[in-house]
LUMTORVEX-414607 format. One record per residue (C-alpha): x negated, y negated, z; residue in three letters. Coordinates in steps of 0.1 Angstrom, whole numbers, padded with zeros to 4 digits, always signed. Example, Ala and Ser with C-alpha at 12.3 -4.5 7.8 and 13.67 -1.06 7.14 Angstrom:
! LUMTORVEX-414607
-0123+0045+0078ALA -0137+0011+0071SER 
//
This chain:
! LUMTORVEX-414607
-0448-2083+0859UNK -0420-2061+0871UNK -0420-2026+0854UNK -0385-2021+0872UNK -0359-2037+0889UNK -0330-2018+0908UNK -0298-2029+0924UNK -0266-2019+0938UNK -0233-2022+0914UNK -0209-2054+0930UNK -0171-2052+0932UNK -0173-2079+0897UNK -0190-2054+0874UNK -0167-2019+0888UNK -0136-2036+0884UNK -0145-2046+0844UNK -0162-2010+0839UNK -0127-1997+0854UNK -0108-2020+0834UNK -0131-2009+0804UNK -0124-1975+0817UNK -0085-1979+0815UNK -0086-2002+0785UNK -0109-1971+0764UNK -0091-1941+0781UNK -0125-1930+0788UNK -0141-1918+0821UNK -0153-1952+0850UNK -0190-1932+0846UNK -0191-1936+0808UNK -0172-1968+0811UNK -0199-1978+0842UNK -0227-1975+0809UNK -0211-1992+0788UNK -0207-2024+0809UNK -0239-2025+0825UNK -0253-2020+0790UNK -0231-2048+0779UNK -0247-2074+0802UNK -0279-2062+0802UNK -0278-2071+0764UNK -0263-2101+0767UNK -0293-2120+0796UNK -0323-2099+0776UNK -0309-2116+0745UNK -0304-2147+0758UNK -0337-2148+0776UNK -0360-2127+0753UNK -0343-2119+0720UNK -0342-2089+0727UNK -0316-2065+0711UNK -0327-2031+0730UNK -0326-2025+0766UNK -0340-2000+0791UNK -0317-1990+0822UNK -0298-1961+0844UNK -0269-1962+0863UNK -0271-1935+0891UNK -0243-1931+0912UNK -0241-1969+0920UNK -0279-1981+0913UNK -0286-1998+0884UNK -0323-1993+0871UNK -0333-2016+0850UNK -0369-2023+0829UNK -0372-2061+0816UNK -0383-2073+0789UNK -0420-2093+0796UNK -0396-2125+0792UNK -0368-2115+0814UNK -0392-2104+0844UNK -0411-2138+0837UNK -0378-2158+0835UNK -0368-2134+0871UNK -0400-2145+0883UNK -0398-2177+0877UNK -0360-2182+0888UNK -0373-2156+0921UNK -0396-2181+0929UNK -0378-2211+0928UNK -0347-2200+0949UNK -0366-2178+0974UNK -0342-2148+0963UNK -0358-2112+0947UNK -0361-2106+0913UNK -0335-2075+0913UNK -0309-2099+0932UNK -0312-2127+0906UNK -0307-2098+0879UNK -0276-2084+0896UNK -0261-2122+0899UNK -0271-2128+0861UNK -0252-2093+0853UNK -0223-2099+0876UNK -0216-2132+0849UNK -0213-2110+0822UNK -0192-2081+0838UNK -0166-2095+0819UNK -0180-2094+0785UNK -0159-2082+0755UNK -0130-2071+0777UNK -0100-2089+0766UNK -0076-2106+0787UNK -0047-2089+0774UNK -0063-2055+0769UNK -0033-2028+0774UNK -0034-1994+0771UNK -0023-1978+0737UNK +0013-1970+0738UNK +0009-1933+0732UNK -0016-1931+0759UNK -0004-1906+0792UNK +0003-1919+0822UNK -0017-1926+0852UNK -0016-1912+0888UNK -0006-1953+0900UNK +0024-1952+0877UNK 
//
């Protein structure tokens, strides 16, 4: 089995950590975390039950260490489309960029303005 997968963050799962980002007032690395954690949560649950999850986010690399039934479940998806195993994982967390950010998320009225007005 895998013991770690690594891929490059997409344009999908920046824009939600900097939505996240504007949405907490909190820095895009923090925010970055927080989304990749997000999604990472959400496929090792769905997959594995899992409720803990292994990963770092460097710069824009993703590290992540499956669960023995998420890298089976990569394996099995990696052999049937031909695609790697940390390419199927960034597709699987590009679909839950998204997750818990709210459509009408606004800043908090009393927040201070940003440079972009």
């Amino acid at each position: 089995m895998t013991d770690e997968l690594t891929f490059e963050v997409d344009d999908r799962l920046r824009a939600a950590a900097e939505e996240w980002s504007e949405a907490r007032l909190t820095d895009f690395e923090t925010a970055l975390e927080t989304k990749v954690e997000q999604a990472l949560l959400e496929i090792e649950h769905l997959v594995s039950d899992a409720t803990d999850v292994s990963f770092e986010v460097e710069d824009a690399t993703v590290r992540h260490r499956p669960s023995d039934g998420l890298a089976a479940f990569l394996a099995d998806q990696s052999a049937a489309t031909g695609l790697d195993e940390s390419e199927i994982l960034k597709l699987h967390v590009g679909l839950f960029a998204r997750v818990f950010l709210e459509d009408d998320a606004k800043r908090p009225p009393n927040a201070p303005p940003t440079d972009d007005g």
